[in-house]
C-alpha positions, 0 to 999 in steps of 0.5 A: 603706827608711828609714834612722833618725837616728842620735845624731850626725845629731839635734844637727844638725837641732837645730842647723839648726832653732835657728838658723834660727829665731834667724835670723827672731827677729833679723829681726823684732828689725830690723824693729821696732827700725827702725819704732821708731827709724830710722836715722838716728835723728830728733832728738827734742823732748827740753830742749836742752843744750849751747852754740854760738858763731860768726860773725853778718854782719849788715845794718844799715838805718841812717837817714843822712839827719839827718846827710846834712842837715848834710853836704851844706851844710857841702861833703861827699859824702852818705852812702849810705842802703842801710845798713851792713855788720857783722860781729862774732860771737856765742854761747849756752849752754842754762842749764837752768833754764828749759826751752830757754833759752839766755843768751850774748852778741853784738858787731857793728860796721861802717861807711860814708865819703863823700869829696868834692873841692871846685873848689878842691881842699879834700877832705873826707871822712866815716865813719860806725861803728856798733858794739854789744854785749850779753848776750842771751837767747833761748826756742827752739822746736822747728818740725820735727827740726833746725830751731828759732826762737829768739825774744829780744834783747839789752841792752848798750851800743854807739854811733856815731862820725862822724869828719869829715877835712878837708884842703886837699892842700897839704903840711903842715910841722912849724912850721906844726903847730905855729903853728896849735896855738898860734894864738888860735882866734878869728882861725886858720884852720885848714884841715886839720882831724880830728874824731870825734864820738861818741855812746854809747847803750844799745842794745837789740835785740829779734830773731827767728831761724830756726836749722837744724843741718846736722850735730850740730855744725854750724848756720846761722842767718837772722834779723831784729830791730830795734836801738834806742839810748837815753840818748844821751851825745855828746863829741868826740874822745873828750875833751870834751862835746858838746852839741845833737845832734839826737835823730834821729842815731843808729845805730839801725834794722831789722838783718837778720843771718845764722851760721854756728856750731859747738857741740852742736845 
């Protein structure tokens, strides 16, 4: 015998039916929101935004063998020819008004010694610094989500310092500092001596970088470019002008550089 649905049993096979097939429109609803976007969520080739700034080591493959040219026979150490380190930082912001361009800046700067000591005693030691800095400008292409090339350079001004130490190791005294200071040049001799001969440049960089965003704030960079110097003014100690350097000293070279950054990627 069947027993026919009451007003009260109807509402619950309603019910039941409702929500089972709510239940399959909301699984549908999964399956296509996670074909179309997937989790996590790709980034998408959209105009970059935002800005981003961080530390750049770098490794700069200075020429040292002009300077070594006249080291050497003046009695000093050569200078090491497998580069110079630098370190400094660096940052960007997207302008906007060109599509994936980005304006910042950047400084860098390091150095090498030598040290020698004579049969007699005389010890002369040599730094070389090497610093530069600029406004940079950069086009960033997209390769595959989260990594980007970023193609530009840089224009700014920077230089070298070449500080020659020479000491004899005997103690100095106040009297003698003074009598050699007022000493006729022509006839001192002087043997304890400080000089730092500078050259400032314009300095400009072409470079080419890879970038990839570990996290939407987190990225890292390896790159490579070129520095180049012109315009050379040179003076000593920063006081008076030096004339005759040979246009093969300078500071620049291919410089391979790396990052670390924090910002919006």
């Amino acid at each position: 015998m069947k027993i026919p649905l009451t007003s009260e049993t109807r509402p619950r096979g309603l019910l039941m039916r409702s929500f089972l097939a709510l239940l399959a429109l909301h699984a549908a609803a999964t399956v296509t929101f996670a074909q179309d976007y997937p989790i996590p969520p790709k980034r998408t080739s959209a105009v970059k935004v935002g800005f981003f700034a961080g530390v750049t080591p770098s490794w700069l493959f200075v020429d040292v063998a002009p300077i070594n040219s006249y080291l050497v026979p003046a009695g000093g150490a050569p200078l090491k020819d497998s580069g110079v380190f630098l370190f400094g930082g660096a940052g960007a912001v997207y302008i906007g008004v060109i599509n994936n361009f980005r304006i910042g800046g950047i400084g860098l700067g390091g150095g090498i010694s030598s040290s020698s000591v004579d049969a007699s005693g005389v010890r002369r030691d040599t730094d070389l610094d090497v610093g530069f800095g600029g406004i940079t400008g950069e086009y960033v292409i997209t390769v595959v989500p989260r990594l980007d090339i970023a193609l530009g350079g840089m224009l700014g001004w920077g230089g070298i310092d070449i500080t020659l130490r020479k000491d004899t190791g005997q103690n100095l005294t106040w009297a003698e500092e003074w009598a050699n200071f007022d000493s006729d040049p022509s006839t001192s001799s002087i043997d304890n001596i400080t000089r730092t001969l500078s050259g400032s440049y314009f300095v400009w960089m072409p470079t080419i970088n890879v970038e990839y965003a570990i996290l939407g704030w987190l990225a890292v960079r390896v790159g490579a470019g070129y520095v180049g110097m012109s315009a050379p003014a040179w003076d000593v100690d920063g006081e008076y002008d030096l004339v005759g350097v040979p246009s093969d000293v300078n500071g620049q070279g291919f410089i391979i550089n790396g990052g670390i950054f924090v910002g919006t990627f």
